[in-house]
N, C-alpha and C positions, 0 to 999 in steps of 0.2 A: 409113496407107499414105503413100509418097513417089511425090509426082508430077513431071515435068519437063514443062513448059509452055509455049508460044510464044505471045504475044500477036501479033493479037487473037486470045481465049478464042472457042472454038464452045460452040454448045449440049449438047453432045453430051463436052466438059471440062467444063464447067460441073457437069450433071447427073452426072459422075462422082465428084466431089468432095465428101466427108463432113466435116463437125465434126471439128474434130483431127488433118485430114490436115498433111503438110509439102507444101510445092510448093517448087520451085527456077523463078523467072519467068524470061524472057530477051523479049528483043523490046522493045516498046514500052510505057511507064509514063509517064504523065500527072500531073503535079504540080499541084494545085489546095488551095486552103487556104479557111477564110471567107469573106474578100474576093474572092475570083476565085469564085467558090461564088456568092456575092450577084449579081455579074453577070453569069454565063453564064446564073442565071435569068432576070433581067431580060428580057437578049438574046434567050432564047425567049420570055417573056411580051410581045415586043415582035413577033414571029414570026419575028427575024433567025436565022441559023447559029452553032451554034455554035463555040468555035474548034477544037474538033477533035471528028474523030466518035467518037462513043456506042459504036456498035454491034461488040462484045466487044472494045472497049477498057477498059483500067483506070487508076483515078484514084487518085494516092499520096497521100495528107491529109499533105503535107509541104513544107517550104522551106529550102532549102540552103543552107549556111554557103558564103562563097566561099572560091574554090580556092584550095590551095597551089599554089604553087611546083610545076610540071609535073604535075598532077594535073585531072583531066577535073571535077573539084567538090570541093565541100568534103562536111563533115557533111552526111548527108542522113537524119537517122532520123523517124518518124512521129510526125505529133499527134494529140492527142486528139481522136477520131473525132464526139465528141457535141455537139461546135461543128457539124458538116457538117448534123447529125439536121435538122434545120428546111429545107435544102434537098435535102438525099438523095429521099425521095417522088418531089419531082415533076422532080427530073432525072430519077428510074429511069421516070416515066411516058414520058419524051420518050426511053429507049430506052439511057441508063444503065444500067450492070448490075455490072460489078466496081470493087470499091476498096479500099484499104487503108490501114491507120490503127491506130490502139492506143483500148483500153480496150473496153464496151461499148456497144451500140447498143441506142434506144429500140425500144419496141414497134411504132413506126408505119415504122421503117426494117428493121425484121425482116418483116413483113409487106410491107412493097415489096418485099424481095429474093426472098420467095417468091414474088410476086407474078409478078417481071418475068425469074423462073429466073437470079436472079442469085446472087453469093457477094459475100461480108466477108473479106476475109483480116487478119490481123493480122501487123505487124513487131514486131519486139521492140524495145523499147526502151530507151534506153541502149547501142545499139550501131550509135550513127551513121557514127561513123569509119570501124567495118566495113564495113556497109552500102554506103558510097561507092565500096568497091576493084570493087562490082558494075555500077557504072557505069560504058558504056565511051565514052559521046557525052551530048552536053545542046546542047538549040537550044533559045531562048527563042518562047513560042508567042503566048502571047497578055499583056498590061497589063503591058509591063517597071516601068510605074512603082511597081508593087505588090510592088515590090522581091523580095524574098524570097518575097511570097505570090504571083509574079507565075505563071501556067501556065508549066510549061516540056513539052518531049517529051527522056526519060530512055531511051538505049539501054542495055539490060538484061541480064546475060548471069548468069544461075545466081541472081537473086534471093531471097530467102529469106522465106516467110510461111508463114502456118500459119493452114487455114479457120478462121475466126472464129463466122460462120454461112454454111449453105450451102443450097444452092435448096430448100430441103425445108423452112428455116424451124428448122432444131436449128442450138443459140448454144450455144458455148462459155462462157460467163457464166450461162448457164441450163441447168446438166444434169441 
């Protein structure tokens, strides 16, 4: 099925959403990489806030080329997702729930996402350039010094992914 989606996601998109569906995202995308990954756990292991909220927002596993010449960003296509696996869990305990990325994800990041009725969307990759024309605004959010890995917030209009795994725990990598 093709779904059109407005972040934040309800629980209620979320559980509607199967393995292999298309979505078209619009709204709000949160760019977070390793580095910004390392410290927003910190920041909660430390009990502070983090830099944006959790709750059915979603987190792009990506960092943007910069912009051409009148263009709102540059390349913004997705990395591999199994760098994030070490802290996926325990951001999805503190209320994490969507994100996207390429490749697959471990067993202890599948089991969170059932866990916290959350989804894996996957971008495809190799289609950065594309990708960008879907972006209509970018504010930098949080660790500008993390350059490229720095959080940013991504206004989203027609996004393109396709569920990876979805609240039920069925992974596209695993069928």
């Amino acid at each position: 099925m093709e779904f059109h989606l407005t972040t934040p996601l309800t629980d209620m998109n979320i559980r509607a959403l199967s393995m292999g569906d298309t979505v078209l995202l619009s709204g709000l995308l949160y760019t977070a990489r390793d580095a910004a990954h390392k410290r927003i756990l910190a920041m909660l292991e430390a009990g502070e806030t983090p830099p944006f909220p959790f709750d059915g927002q979603v987190v792009y596993y990506a960092g943007p080329s910069p912009a051409a010449p009148g263009r709102v960003i540059g390349s913004i296509g997705p990395t591999t997702s199994g760098r994030m696996d070490p802290y996926a869990p325990a951001l999805m305990e503190t209320g994490l729930r969507c994100m996207i990325g390429k490749g697959a994800r471990n067993d202890a990041v599948r089991e969170a996402i059932r866990k916290a009725n959350g989804v894996y969307f996957v971008a495809i990759g190799g289609a950065a350039a594309l990708m960008s024309r879907c972006v209509a605004a970018v504010r930098m959010v949080a660790f500008p010094e993390l350059g490229a890995e720095a959080v940013r917030a991504l206004t989203v209009v027609n996004f393109p992914v396709i569920v990876g795994i979805d609240s039920y725990g069925r992974d596209i990598y695993k069928p």
